[in-house]
C-alpha positions in Angstrom: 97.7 116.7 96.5 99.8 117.3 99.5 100.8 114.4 102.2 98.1 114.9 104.4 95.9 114.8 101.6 96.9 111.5 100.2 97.1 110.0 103.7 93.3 110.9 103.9 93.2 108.5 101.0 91.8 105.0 100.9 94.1 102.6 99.3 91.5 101.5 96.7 90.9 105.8 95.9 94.9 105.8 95.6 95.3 102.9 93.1 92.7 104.5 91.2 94.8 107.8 90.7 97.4 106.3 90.3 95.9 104.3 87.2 94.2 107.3 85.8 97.4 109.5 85.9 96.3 111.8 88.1 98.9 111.1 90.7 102.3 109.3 90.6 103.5 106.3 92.4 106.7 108.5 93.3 104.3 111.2 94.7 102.6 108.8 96.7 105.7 107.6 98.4 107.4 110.9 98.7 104.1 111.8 100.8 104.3 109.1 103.2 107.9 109.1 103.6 106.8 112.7 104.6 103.9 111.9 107.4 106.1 108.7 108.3 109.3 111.5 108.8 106.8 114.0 111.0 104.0 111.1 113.1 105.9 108.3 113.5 108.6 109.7 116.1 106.0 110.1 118.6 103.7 107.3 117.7 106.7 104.3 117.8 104.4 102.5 114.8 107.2 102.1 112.4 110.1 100.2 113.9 112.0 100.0 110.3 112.0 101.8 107.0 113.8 101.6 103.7 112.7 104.9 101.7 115.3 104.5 98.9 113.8 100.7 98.3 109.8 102.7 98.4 111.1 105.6 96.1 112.7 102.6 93.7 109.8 100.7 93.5 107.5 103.5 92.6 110.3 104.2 90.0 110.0 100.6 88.5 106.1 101.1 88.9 105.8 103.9 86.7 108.5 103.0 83.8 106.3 100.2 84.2 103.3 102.1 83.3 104.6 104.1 80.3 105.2 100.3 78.7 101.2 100.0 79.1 101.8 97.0 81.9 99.1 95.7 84.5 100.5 96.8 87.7 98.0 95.7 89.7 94.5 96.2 91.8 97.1 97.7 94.5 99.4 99.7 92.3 101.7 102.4 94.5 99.7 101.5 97.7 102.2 102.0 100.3 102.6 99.8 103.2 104.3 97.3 105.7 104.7 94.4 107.2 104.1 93.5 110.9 107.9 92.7 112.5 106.8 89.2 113.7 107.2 86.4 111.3 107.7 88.7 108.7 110.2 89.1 106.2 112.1 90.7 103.6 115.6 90.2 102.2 118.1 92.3 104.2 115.6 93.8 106.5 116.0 93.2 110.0 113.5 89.9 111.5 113.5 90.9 115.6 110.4 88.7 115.8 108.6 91.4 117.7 111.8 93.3 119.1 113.7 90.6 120.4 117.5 92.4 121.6 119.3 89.0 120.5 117.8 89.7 117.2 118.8 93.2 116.5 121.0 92.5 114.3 119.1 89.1 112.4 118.6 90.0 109.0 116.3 88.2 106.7 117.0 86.3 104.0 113.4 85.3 102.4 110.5 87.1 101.4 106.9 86.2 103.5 103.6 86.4 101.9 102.3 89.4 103.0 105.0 91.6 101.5 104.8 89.1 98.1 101.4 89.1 97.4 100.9 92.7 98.2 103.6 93.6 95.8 102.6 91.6 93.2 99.3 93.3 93.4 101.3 96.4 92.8 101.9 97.7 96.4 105.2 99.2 97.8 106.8 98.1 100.9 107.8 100.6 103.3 109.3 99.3 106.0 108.2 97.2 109.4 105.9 97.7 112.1 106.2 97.3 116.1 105.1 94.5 118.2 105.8 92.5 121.5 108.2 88.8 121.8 107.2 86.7 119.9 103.7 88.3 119.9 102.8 86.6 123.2 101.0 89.1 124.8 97.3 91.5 124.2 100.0 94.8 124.2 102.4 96.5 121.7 105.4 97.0 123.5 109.1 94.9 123.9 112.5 95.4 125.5 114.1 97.0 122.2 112.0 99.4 120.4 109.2 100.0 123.6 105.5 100.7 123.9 103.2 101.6 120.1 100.9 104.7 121.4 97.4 104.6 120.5 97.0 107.9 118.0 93.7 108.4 119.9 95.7 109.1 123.4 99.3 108.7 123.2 99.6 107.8 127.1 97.6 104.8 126.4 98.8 101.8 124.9 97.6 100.6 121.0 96.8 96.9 121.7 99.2 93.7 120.5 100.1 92.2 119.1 99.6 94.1 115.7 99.6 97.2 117.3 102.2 98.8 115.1 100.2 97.9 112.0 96.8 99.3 113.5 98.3 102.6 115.2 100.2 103.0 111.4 96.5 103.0 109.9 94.8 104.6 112.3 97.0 107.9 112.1 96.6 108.1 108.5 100.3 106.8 108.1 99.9 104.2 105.7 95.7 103.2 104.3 96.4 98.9 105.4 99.0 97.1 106.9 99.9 93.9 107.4 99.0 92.1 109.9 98.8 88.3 111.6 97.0 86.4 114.4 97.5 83.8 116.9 95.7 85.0 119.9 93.7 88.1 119.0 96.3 90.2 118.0 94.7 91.6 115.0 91.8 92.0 116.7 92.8 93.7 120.0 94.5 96.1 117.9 91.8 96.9 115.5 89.6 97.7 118.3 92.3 99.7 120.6 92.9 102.0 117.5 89.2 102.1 115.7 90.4 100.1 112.3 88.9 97.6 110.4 90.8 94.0 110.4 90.0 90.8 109.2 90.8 87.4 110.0 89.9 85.1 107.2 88.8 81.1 107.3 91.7 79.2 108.5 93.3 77.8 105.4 92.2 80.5 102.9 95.6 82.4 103.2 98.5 80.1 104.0 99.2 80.1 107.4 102.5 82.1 108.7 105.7 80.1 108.8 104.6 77.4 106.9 102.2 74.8 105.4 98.9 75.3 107.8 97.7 71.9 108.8 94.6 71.5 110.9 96.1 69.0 113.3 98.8 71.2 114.6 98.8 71.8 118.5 99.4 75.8 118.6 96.3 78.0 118.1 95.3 79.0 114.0 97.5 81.3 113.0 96.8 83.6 109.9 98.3 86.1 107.9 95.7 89.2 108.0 95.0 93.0 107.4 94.2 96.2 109.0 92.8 98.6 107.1 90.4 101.6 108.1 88.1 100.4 104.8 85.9 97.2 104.5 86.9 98.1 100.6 90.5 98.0 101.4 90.5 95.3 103.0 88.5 93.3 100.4 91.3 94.3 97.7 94.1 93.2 100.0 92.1 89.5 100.8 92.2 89.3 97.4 96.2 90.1 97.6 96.6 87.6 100.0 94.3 84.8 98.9 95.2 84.8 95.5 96.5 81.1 94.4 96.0 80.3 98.0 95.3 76.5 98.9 91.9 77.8 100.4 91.1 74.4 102.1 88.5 75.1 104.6 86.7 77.2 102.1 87.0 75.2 98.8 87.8 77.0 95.5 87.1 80.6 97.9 90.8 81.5 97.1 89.0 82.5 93.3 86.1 84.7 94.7 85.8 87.8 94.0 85.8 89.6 97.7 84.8 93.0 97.0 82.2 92.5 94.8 81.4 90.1 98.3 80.8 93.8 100.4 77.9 94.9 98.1 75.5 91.8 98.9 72.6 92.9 100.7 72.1 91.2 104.5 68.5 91.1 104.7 67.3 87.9 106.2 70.7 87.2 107.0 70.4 85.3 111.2 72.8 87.2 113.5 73.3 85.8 117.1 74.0 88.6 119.7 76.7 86.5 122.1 78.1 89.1 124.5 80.0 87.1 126.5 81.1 84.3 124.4 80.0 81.9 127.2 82.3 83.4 129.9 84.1 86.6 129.4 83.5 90.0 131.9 82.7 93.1 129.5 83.2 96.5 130.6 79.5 97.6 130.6 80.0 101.0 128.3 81.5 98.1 125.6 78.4 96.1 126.0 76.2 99.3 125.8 77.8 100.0 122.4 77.6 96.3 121.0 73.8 96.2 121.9 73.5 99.4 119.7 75.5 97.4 116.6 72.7 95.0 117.1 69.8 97.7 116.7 71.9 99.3 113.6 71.8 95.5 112.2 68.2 95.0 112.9 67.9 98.3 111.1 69.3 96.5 107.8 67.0 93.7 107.5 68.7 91.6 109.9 67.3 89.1 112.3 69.0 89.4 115.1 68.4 88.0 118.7 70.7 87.0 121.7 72.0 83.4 122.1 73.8 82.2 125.0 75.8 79.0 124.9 78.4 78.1 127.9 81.6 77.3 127.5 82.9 74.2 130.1 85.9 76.1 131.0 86.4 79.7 132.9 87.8 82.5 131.2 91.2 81.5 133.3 91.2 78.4 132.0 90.8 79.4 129.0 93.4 81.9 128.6 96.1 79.2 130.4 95.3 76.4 127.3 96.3 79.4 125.4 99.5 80.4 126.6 100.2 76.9 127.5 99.5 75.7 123.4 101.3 78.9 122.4 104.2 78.4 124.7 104.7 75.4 122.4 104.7 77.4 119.3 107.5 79.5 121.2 109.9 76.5 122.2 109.6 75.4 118.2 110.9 79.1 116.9 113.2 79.4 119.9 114.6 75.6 118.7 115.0 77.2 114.8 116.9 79.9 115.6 119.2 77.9 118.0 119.8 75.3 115.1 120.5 78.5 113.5 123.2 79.7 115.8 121.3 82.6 118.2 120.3 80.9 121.4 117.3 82.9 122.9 117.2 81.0 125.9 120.4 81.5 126.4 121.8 83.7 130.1 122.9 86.4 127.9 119.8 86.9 126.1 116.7 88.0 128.6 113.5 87.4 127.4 110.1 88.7 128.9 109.3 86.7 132.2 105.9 85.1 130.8 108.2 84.2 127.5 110.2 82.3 129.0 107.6 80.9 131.7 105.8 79.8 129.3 108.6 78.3 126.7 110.0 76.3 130.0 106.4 74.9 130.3 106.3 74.0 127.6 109.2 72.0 127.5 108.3 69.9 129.9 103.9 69.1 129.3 103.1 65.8 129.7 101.2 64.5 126.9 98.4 64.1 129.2 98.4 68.2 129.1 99.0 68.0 125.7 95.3 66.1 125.4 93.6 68.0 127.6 94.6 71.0 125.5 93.4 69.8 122.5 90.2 68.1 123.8 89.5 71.5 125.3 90.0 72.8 121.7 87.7 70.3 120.5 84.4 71.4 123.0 85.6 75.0 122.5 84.6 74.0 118.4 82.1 72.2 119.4 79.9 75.1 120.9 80.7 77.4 118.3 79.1 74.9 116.0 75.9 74.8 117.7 75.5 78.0 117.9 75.9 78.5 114.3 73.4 75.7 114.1 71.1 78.8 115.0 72.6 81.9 113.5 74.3 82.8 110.5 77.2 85.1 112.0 77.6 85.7 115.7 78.2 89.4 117.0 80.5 89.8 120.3 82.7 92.4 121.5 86.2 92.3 120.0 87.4 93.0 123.6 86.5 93.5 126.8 88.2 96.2 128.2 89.4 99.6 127.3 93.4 100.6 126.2 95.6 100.3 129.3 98.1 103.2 129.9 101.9 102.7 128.3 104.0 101.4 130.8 108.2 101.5 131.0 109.6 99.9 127.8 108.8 96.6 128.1 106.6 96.7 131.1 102.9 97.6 129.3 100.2 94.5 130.0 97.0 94.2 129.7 94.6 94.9 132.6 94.3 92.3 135.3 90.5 92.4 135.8 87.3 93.5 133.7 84.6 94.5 135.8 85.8 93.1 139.3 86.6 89.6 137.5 90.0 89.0 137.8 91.9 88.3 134.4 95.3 87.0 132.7 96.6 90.3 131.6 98.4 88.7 129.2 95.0 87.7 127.0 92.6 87.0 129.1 90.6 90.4 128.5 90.1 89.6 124.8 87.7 87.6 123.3 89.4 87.3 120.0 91.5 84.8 121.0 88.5 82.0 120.7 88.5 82.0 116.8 92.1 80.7 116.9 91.2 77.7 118.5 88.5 77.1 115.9 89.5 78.8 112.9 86.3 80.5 111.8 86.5 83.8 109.7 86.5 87.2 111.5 85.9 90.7 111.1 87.5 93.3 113.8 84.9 96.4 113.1 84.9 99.8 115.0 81.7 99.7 116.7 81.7 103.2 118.1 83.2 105.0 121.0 82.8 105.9 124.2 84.5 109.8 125.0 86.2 109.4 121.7 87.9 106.1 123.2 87.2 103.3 120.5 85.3 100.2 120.9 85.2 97.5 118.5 83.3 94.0 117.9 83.4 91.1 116.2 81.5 89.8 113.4 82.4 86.0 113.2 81.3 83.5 110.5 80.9 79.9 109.7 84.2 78.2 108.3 84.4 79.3 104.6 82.1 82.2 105.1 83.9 85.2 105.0 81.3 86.3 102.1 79.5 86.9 104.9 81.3 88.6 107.4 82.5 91.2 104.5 79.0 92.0 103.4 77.6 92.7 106.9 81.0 94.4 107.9 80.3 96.5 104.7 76.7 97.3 105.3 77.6 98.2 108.8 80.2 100.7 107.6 77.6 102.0 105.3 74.8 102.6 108.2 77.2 103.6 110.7 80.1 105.5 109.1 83.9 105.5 111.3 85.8 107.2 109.2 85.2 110.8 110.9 86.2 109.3 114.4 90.1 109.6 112.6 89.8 113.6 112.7 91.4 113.2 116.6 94.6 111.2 115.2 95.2 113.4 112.8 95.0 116.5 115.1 97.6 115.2 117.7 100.5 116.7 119.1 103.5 115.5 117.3 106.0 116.2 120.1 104.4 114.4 122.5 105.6 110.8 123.5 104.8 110.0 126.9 105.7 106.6 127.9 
């Protein structure tokens, strides 16, 4: 098999070659050295690599081999990790291309790269994403704008945008991936992947212990894959051993053989809006269809409408408000540490450090208000799962916004004549990490060959669920075609 035929390769279909012989771990990396040497220059996905580390490893895997050794459900998969609270020994930490932190090396290993090598998989290198993640784009001040692979002018969503655009292109078959606000999500449905968001507490939360009473939004370790399969194997990566506390002994299940369970019967609430979000109309159009292909499986599905008591604004202010909390904290470490981000010599993005100064000084009155906002945000989600098993929305609700000068790319400021934060407030991902439920980011179709994706979201401790209708969905409505335009881009072309 060539490169372009082993990027065409799920990364369940390449484990099992692998085991069977039929291909070698040093041939799989060799090949996506090779499309990672010819795409990424024009795609900006990849912000870091260390081939002689991949080309080791797949040495180690296959002496490994010829001793008769287990090396895993995930052996020679290549892959990386998302450059935002993501590490590896030696390899550069910029926490999302931070220029102070060009030169920050890591010294610990994070559980995505851990768990995905102890399920056999090889590390590759890191992908692109915005400061400190805080914002619905993939762009930053040192390494610049991630370019959808569907239209390179256009922009591949954030803040996991390197991850998705890596997948998308055939690059890599997952990446990792995390969420705070979306960011998965957004870039799962900008770049027509698959990504999945799983119960809060079923993979450890990233940089550190999760603990339900902490005032920043859920944040999770996650995946982007362009298989419900793939991702199933790669849960099982990152679950494994995991404390699994909102879904009791879930950390144990057996997740793929999860996306072979049959939905009929199973109650799915059509929720378009999520109470208060605009939608581009051609979004909704396609979202009504996902219901009709659901219905088509044995589904009952029907439309519920439950009202949030804040606006979208509102909303999306809590958010940067709790997450500009979360920023003062890591901007605190690394000052303890010796870097000072906030310091005059080290610019950070405008709504960074608007935010972080905010921060700094809410009242604990705000602080309240934020969380008892949390709290009602919760509480409607739990009655409307008092109703439906898993509730369908769209992921977001616009389309990709056009690359804009490194640094400069946002998010649009209004969705169908409703003005909106163009930092979040187009995406209504961001909900589910102020309650923590399980979610799956699924390519729901496209419009002109632009993708559109939705979101399948659960009750807490069901991801069972959301993989088997993810999986039946893929079955009844296939996306893999949709990546023949990737793969048939211009490779000189960079735009922005």
């Amino acid at each position: 098999m060539d490169q372009h035929d082993l990027g065409e390769l799920s990364a369940a279909a390449t484990a099992r070659l692998v085991k069977t012989g039929e291909v070698r771990p040093t041939e799989v990396v060799d090949a996506a050295i090779a499309r990672i040497e010819a795409r990424n220059p024009s795609l900006n996905a990849l912000v870091y690599t260390d081939f002689e580390h991949a080309r080791q490893a797949a040495r180690n895997l296959e002496r490994r081999m010829s001793a008769g050794e287990d090396v895993g459900a995930l052996a020679a998969v290549p892959t990386a990790m998302k450059d935002l609270f993501g590490e590896y020994p030696d390899w550069p930490s910029t926490m999302g291309g931070i220029p102070a932190l060009r030169n920050h090396r890591a010294k610990a290993t994070s559980l995505y790269p851990e768990r995905m090598q102890r399920a056999g998989a090889i590390m590759i290198g890191t992908t692109n994403s915005p400061a400190l993640g805080f914002r619905g784009t993939c762009d930053n001040d040192l390494f610049g704008p991630t370019r959808n692979p569907f239209d390179m002018a256009f922009n591949s969503g954030g803040s996991s945008g390197g991850s998705a655009a890596v997948v998308a292109d055939g690059i890599l078959p997952v990446a990792g991936a995390n969420d705070g606000g979306g960011s998965a999500g957004i870039a799962a449905a900008w770049c027509g992947v698959y990504g999945f968001q799983p119960s809060h507490g079923l993979i450890p939360r990233s940089g550190g212990a999760h603990d339900i009473g902490h005032l920043s939004p859920y944040t999770n370790d996650s995946l982007l894959s362009r298989t419900v399969e793939d991702a199933a194997l790669v849960l099982d990566a990152l679950a494994h051993q995991g404390q699994a506390s909102a879904a009791g002994d879930a950390a144990s299940m057996n997740w793929l053989a999860q996306t072979g369970r049959s939905i009929a019967g199973m109650k799915i609430g059509l929720w378009m809006n999520l109470g208060v979000f605009p939608v581009d109309s051609r979004i909704a159009e396609l979202i009504k269809h996902a219901a009709i292909v659901f219905e088509g499986l044995g589904a009952d599905v029907k439309v519920i409408d439950f009202t949030l008591p804040q606006s979208q604004q509102e909303l999306s202010a809590i958010w940067c408000r709790l997450m500009g909390s979360r920023m003062l904290a890591t901007a605190e470490g690394f000052r303890a540490a010796g870097i000072d981000l906030l310091g005059d010599d080290n610019p950070l993005p405008v709504p960074v450090r608007t935010w972080i100064e905010r921060a700094r000084g809410m009242s604990l009155a705000e602080m309240h208000a934020a969380e008892a906002a949390r709290t009602s945000i919760r509480q409607t989600f739990d009655a409307a799962f008092g109703q439906v098993d898993l509730i369908l929305a769209p992921t977001v609700g616009s389309f990709p916004v056009r690359n804009a000068a490194r640094g400069q790319t946002f998010g649009p400021d209004d969705v169908e004549a409703e003005a909106v934060d163009p930092l979040i407030g187009w995406a209504l991902s961001y909900l589910i990490n102020f309650t923590g439920h399980p979610v799956a980011f699924v390519p729901a179709g496209a419009w002109d060959d632009v993708p559109v994706g939705m979101q399948l979201i659960g009750r807490p401790g069901g991801d069972g669920d959301v993989l088997a209708a993810s999986a039946a969905f893929e079955l009844a409505q296939p996306w893999a075609s949709r990546y023949r335009i990737p793969r048939r881009r211009p490779l000189d072309q960079t735009h922005a």
